[in-house]
N, C-alpha and C positions, 0 to 999 in steps of 0.2 A: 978665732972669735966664735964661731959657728958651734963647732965642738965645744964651747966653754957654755954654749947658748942652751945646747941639748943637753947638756949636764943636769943646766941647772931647771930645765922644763922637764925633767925626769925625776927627780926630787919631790918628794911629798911637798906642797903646802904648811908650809908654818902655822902651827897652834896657838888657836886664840887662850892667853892669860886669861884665866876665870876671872872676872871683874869683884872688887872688896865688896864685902857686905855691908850696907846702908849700917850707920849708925844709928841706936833705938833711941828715942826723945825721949826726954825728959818725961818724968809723970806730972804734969801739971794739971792745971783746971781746965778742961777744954776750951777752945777757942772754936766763935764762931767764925763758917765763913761766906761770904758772899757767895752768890746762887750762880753758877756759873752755866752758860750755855754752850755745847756743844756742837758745831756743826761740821757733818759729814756725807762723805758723796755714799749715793748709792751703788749695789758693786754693778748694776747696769753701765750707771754712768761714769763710773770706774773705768769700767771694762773699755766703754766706748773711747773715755779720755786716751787710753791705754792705744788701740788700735790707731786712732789720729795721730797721735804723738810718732808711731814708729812705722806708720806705711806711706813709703815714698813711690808713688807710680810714676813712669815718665806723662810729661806734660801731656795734656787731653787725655792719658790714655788709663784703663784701668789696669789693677795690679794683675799683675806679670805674675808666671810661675814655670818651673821648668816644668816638661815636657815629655812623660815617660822616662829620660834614664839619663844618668852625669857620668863624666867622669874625671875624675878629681888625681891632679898632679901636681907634686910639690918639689920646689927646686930651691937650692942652698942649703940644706937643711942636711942634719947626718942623718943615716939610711932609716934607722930603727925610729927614729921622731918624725922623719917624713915620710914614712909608713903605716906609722899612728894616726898622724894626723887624717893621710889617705881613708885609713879603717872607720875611723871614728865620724867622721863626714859622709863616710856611704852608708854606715850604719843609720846613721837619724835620715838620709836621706828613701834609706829600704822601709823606713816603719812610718814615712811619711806618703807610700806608694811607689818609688819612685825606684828604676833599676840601676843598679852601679854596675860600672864598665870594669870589666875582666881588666887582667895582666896588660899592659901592651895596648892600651887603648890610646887613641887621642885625646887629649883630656882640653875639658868644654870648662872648666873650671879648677884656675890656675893660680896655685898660691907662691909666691915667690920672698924667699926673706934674704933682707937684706941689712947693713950698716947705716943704711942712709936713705931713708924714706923714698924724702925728695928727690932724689937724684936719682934713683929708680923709675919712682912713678915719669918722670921726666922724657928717660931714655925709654924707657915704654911707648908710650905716648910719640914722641920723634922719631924712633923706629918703626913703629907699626900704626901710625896714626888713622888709616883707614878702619882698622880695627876693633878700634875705641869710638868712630864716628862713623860709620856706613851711610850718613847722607839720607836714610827712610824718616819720613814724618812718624813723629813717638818710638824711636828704636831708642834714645838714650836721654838723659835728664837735662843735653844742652850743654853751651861752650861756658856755661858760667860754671855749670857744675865739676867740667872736665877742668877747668884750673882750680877750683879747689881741691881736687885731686890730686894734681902734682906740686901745689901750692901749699895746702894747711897739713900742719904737721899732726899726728897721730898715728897710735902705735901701734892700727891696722887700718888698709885703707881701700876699699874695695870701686870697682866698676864694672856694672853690666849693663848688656847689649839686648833687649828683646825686639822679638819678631811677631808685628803683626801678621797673622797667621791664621787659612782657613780652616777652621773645626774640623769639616767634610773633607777637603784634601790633602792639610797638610801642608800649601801651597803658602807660599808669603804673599800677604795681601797690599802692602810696601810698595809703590817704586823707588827704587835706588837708581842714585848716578850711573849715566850709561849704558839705562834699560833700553835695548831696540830688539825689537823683531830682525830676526837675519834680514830679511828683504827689503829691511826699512833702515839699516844703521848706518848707511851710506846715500842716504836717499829720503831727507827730511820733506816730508809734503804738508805740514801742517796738522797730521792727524794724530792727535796724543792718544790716541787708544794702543796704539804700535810702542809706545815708549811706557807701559801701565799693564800691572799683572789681569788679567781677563777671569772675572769671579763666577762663577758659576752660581746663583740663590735658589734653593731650593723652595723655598717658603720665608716670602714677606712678610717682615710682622715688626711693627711699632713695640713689641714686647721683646722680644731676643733679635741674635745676631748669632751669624756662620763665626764672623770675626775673634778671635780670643789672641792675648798676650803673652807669647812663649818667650821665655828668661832663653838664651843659646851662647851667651857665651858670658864669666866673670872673670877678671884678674883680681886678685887678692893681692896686697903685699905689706909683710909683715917686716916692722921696725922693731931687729933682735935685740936693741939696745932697752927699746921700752916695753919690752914683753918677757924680760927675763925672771921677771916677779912670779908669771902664774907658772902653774902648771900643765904640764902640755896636753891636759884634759881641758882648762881651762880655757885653752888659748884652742884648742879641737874645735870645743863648744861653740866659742865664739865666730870662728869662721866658720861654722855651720848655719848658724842663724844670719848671719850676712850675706852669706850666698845662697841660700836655698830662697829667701824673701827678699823683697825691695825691702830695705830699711833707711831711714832718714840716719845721715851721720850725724847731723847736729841735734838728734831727739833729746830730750830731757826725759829722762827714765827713772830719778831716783826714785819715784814715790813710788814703782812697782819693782816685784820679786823679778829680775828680769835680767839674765847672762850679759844685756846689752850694761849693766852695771860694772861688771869686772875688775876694770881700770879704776874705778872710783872706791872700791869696797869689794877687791878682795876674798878677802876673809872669810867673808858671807856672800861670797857667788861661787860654791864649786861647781858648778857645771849649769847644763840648760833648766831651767825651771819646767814646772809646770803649766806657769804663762805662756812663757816660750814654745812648748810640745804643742798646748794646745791654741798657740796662734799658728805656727806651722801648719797642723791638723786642719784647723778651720781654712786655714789658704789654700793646702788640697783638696778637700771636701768640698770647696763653692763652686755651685754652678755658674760656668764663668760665659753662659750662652744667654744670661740677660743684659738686656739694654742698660739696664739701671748701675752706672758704676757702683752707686751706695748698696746693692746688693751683695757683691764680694766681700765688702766689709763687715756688713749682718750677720753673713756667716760664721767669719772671725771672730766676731762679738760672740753669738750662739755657741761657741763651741768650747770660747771661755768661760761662759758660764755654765756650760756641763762640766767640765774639768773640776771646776770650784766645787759644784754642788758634789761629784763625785768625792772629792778631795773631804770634805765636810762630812758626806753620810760614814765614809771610813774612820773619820777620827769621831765620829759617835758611835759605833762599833765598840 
């Protein structure tokens, strides 16, 4: 089945039928018509809809992003499409900043296809369930979100882990289950400083923060049954923008140009948009050291609308 799956993800895209030509009316006396009013969003407010609709942070915490450098492994798949897939994921990942992992690397973003969603996402989850929940306040989206996971069906279905994490060291700013100082793990005295990572602050300020949200680890897993439609650029695409940002699964995307379309339309999604690029762009571009969650999002917004405008001064060229 696999082999049958790569076939058909290797295969161009089906061509859209040129649609008939409208029928010309009649020549009659003109008719009047009632004054109609229009109303439409501005692309500000567009743009903004756009960013709310599709960024999922974990709970309190602001959007996540990886971390200097991925690397990306794909299992089930035949050698030459999950090789592409690997290609095409480091590629948007290199022109978004971001360094991809050599030959031989451990890979921190893991896409797995399968027959059978559920029952994947499932044994994943039962087998490595530390994994998927590490027990740090804001590391993941919570236990309601992890069974819809291995619960609602869709024909890609992702999970990731971020790490609160200090700007200045590097260090996880987190306790996790079974945090003890050596001298203290067998010798509970009351004092929770011994069981809590110890932050160093450089400079207090009601304005920023050491603090920032590193993405470190996603499983992907694709249902080859409901993805045999696109093309393996398509289906690239796609799990490049789910894994490189938080995205809401349940977003409602139609009204924008947006790869998160695919499943719906096809036709008219070959690959990442310009949306897409430049919400990426703006997610690595924000300064992610201020207090104000809604500032990472400004950016995002910002950066959509340089894209647009860029996009516009070209097609008036």
């Amino acid at each position: 089945m696999i082999g049958v799956l790569a076939a058909m993800m290797l295969t161009a895209a089906a061509q859209v039928q040129p649609g008939q030509a409208a029928s010309e009316a009649p020549q009659d006396a003109p008719t009047r018509l009632e004054d109609v009013t229009i109303t439409g969003r501005s692309l500000e407010r567009m743009i903004g809809d756009f960013v709310a609709e599709v960024a999922e942070p974990n709970r309190g915490r602001r959007l996540a992003r990886w971390d200097r450098s991925i690397c990306v492994g794909v299992a089930n798949l035949r050698a030459e499409t999950a090789q592409y897939i690997v290609d095409r994921v480091s590629t948007v990942a290199g022109d978004i900043g971001l360094r991809a992992g050599t030959p031989g690397c451990t890979p921190n973003l893991l896409v797995v296809a399968t027959a059978d969603g559920d029952a994947a996402a499932r044994a994943l989850v039962t087998e490595s369930r530390r994994a998927f929940r590490m027990g740090g306040a804001g590391m993941d989206r919570g236990m309601a979100a992890l069974t819809d996971f291995q619960e609602t069906d869709r024909p890609v279905r992702w999970w990731q882990v971020a790490m609160p994490t200090d700007s200045e060291t590097g260090m996880r700013a987190t306790r996790l289950s079974g945090d003890c100082q050596a001298f203290e793990c067998n010798a509970w005295d009351g004092n929770a400083m011994g069981y809590a990572p110890v932050l160093s602050i450089s400079s207090a300020s009601r304005l920023n923060t050491q603090i920032v949200d590193n993405i470190f680890r996603t499983v992907v897993v694709v249902d080859v049954d409901e993805v045999s439609d696109l093309t393996v650029q398509q289906l690239a695409d796609y799990i490049a923008m789910v894994s490189l940002a938080q995205i809401d699964p349940d977003a409602d995307t139609g009204r924008y140009a947006t790869i998160l379309n695919v499943f719906d339309d096809a036709a008219n999604t070959p690959g990442l948009t310009n949306w897409d690029l430049a919400y990426l762009g703006g997610l690595y571009q924000a300064e992610r050291t201020d207090q104000s969650r809604a500032a990472g999002r400004a950016e995002i917004e910002a950066s959509i609308g340089r894209a647009h405008a860029r996009a516009r001064a070209e097609a008036d060229e």
